[in-house]
MIDOSE-1310 file (N, C-alpha, C; in nm, 2 decimals, decimal comma, always signed):
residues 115
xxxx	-2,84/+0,92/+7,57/-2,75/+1,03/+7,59/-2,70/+1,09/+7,46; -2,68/+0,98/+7,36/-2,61/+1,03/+7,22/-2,76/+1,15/+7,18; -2,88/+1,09/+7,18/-2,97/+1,18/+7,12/-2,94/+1,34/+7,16; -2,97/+1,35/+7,33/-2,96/+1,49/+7,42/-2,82/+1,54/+7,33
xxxx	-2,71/+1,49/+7,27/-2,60/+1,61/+7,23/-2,64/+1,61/+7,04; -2,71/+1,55/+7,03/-2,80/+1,54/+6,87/-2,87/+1,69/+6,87; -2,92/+1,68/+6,97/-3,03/+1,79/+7,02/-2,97/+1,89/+7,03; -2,84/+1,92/+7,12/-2,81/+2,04/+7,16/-2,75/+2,13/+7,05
xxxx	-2,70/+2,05/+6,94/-2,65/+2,12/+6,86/-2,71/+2,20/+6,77; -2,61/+2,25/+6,63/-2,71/+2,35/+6,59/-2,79/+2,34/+6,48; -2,91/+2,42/+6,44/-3,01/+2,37/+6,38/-2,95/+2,38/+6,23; -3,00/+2,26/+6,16/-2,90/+2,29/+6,03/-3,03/+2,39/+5,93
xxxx	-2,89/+2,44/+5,87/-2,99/+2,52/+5,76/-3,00/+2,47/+5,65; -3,14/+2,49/+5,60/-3,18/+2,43/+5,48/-3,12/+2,49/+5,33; -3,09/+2,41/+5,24/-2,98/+2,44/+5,15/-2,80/+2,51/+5,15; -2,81/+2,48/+5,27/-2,68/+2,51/+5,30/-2,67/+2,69/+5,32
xxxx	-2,75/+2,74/+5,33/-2,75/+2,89/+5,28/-2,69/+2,94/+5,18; -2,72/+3,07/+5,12/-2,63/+3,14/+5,01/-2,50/+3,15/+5,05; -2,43/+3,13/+4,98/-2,25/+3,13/+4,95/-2,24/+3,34/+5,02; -2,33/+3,36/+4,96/-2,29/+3,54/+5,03/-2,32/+3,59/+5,10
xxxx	-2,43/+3,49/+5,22/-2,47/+3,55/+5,35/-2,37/+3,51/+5,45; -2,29/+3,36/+5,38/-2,21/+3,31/+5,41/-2,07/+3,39/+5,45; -2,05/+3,42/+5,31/-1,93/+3,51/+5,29/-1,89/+3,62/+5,37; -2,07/+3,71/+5,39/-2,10/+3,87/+5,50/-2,12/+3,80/+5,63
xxxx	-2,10/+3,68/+5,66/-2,10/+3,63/+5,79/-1,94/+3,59/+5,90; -1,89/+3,60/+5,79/-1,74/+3,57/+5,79/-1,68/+3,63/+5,88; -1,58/+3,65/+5,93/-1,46/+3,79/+5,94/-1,43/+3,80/+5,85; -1,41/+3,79/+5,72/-1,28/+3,80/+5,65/-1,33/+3,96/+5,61
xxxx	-1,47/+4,01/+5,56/-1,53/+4,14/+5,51/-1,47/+4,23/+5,62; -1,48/+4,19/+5,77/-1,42/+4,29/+5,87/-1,33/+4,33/+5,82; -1,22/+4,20/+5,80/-1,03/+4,24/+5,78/-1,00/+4,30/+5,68; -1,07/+4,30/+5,56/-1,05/+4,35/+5,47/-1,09/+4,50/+5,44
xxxx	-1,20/+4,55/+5,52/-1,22/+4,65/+5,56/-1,12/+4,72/+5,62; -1,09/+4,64/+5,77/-1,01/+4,72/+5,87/-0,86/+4,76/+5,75; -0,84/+4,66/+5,65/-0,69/+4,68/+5,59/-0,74/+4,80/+5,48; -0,83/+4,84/+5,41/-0,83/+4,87/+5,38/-0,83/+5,07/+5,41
xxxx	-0,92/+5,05/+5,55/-0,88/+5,18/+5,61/-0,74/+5,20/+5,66; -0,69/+5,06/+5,68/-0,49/+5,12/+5,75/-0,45/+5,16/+5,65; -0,49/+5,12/+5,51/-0,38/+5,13/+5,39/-0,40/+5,30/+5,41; -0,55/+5,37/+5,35/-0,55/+5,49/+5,35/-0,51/+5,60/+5,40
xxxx	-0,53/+5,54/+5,55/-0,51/+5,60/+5,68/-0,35/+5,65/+5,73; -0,31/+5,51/+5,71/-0,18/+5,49/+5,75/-0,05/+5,51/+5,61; -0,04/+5,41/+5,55/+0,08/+5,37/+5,50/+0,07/+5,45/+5,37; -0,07/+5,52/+5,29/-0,05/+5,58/+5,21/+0,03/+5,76/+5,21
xxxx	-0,03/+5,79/+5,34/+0,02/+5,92/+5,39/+0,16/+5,90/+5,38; +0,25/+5,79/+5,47/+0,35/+5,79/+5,52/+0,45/+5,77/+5,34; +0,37/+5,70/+5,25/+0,45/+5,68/+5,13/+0,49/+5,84/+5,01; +0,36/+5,91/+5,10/+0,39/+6,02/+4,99/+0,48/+6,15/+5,04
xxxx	+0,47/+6,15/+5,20/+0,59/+6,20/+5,28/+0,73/+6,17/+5,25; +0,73/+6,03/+5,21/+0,88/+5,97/+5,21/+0,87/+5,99/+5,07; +0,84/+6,04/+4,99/+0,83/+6,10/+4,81/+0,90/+6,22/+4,85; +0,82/+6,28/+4,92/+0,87/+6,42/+4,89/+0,96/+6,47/+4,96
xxxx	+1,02/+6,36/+5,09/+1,17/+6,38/+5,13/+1,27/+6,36/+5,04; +1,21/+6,23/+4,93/+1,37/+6,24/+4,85/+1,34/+6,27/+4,76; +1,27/+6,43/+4,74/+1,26/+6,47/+4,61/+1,35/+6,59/+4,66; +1,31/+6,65/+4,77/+1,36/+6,75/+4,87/+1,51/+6,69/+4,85
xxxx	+1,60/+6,58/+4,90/+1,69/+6,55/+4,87/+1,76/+6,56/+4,81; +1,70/+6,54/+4,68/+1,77/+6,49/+4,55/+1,80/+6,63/+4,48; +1,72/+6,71/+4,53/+1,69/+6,86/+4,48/+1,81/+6,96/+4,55; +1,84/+6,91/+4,64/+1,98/+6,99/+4,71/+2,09/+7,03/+4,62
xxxx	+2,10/+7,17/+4,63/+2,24/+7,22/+4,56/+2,29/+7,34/+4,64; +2,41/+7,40/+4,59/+2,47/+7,47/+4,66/+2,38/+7,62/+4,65; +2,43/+7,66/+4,80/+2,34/+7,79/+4,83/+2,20/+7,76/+4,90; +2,14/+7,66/+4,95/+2,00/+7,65/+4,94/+2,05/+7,64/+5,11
xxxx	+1,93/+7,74/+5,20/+1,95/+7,70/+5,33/+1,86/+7,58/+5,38; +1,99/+7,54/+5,47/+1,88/+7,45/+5,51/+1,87/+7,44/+5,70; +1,76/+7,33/+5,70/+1,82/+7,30/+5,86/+1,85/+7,17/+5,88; +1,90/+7,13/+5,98/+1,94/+6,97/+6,02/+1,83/+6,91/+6,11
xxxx	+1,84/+6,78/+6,12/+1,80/+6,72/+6,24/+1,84/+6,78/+6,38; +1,93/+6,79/+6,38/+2,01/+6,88/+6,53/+1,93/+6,96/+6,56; +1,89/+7,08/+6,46/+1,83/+7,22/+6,47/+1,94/+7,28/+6,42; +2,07/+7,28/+6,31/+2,13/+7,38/+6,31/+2,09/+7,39/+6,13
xxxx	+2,10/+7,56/+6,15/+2,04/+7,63/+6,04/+2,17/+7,69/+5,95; +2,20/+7,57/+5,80/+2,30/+7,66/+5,73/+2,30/+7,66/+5,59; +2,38/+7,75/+5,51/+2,36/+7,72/+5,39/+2,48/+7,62/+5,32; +2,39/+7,56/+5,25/+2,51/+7,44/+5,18/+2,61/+7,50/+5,12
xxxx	+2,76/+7,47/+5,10/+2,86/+7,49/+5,04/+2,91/+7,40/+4,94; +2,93/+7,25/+4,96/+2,93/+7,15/+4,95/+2,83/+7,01/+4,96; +2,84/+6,93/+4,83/+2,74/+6,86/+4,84/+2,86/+6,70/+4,77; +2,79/+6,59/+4,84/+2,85/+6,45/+4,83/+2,73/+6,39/+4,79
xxxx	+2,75/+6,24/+4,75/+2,62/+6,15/+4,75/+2,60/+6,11/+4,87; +2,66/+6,11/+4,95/+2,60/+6,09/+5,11/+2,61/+6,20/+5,19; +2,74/+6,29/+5,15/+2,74/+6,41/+5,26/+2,69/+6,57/+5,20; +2,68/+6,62/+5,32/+2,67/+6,82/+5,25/+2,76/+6,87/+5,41
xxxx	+2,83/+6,95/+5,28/+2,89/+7,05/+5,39/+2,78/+7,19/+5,45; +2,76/+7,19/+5,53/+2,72/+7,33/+5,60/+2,78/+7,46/+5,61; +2,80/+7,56/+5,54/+2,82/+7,66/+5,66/+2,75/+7,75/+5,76; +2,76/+7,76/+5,88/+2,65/+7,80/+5,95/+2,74/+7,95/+6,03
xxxx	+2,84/+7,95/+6,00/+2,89/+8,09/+6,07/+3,01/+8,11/+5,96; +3,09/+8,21/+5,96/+3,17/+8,26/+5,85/+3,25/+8,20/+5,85; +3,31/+8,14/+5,97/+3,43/+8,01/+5,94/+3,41/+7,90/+5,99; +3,30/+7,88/+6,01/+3,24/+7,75/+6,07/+3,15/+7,68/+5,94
xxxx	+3,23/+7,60/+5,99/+3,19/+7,46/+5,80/+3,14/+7,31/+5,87; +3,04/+7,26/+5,85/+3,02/+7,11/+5,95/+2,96/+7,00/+5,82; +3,05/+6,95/+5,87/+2,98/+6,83/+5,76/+2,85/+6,72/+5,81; +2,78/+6,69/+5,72/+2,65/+6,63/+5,80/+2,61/+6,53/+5,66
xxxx	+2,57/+6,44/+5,74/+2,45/+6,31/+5,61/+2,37/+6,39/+5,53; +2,33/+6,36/+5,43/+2,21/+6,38/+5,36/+2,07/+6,37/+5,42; +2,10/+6,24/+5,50/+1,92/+6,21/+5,57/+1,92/+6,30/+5,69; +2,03/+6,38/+5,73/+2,04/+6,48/+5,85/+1,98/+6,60/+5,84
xxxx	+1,95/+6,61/+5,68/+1,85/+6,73/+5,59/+1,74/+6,72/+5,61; +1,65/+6,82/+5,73/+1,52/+6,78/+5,77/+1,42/+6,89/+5,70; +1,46/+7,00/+5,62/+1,39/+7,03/+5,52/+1,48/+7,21/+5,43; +1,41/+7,29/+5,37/+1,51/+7,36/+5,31/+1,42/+7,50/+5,40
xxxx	+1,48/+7,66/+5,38/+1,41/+7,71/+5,54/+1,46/+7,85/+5,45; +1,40/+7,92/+5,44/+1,38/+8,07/+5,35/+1,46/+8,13/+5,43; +1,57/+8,22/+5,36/+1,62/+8,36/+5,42/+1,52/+8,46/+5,48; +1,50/+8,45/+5,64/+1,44/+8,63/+5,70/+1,48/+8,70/+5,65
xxxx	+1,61/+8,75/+5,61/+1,66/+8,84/+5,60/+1,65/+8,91/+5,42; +1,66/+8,79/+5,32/+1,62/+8,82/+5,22/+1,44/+8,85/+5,18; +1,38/+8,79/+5,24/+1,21/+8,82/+5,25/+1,17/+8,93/+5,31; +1,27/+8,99/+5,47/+1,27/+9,12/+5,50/+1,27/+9,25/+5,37
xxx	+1,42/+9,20/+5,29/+1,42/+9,32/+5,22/+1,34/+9,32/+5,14; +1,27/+9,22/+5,08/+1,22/+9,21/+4,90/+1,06/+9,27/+4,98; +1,06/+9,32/+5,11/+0,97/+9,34/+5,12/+0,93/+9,49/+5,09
């Protein structure tokens, strides 16, 4: 009976094979692949997005319109290291986060005329 499971097993290979058919037989060439397309794919895009939010950030000064996360559209008056004041109507003043700065948004009205 010991012979028949001698038998069933698997055929040994002669010299142990090359260390690099070995190696491309692996998973590990998959994983390193597959990580290598997330990095590109994924995490490199997401790193250079989050660059140029806090360059956008950092870049904030008075006068520059902006919009919020909310959707509301105003020009800065005031600026803090965590806050900006808005104003979005002539006596309407709102104070908001910095990270609530979802990008900076051109005057229509000045691009109308210069036109």
């Amino acid at each position: 009976m010991i012979d028949l499971a001698y038998a069933m097993g698997p055929a040994p290979v002669p010299n142990g094979g090359s260390p690099w058919v070995q190696f491309l037989q692996s998973p590990l060439p998959v994983l390193v692949v597959m990580g290598g397309i997330f990095f590109f794919l994924v995490i490199r895009p997401q790193q250079r997005e989050r660059q140029k939010r806090e360059a956008m950030l950092g870049s904030l000064k008075k006068g520059d319109r902006v919009i919020t996360s909310g959707g509301l559209i105003g020009t800065i008056v005031g600026l803090s290291d965590q806050t900006v004041t808005l104003k979005i109507a002539d006596s309407v003043r709102v104070e908001c986060l910095r990270s609530a700065i979802n990008g900076l948004r051109d005057d229509p009205k000045a691009s109308q005329e210069s036109a």
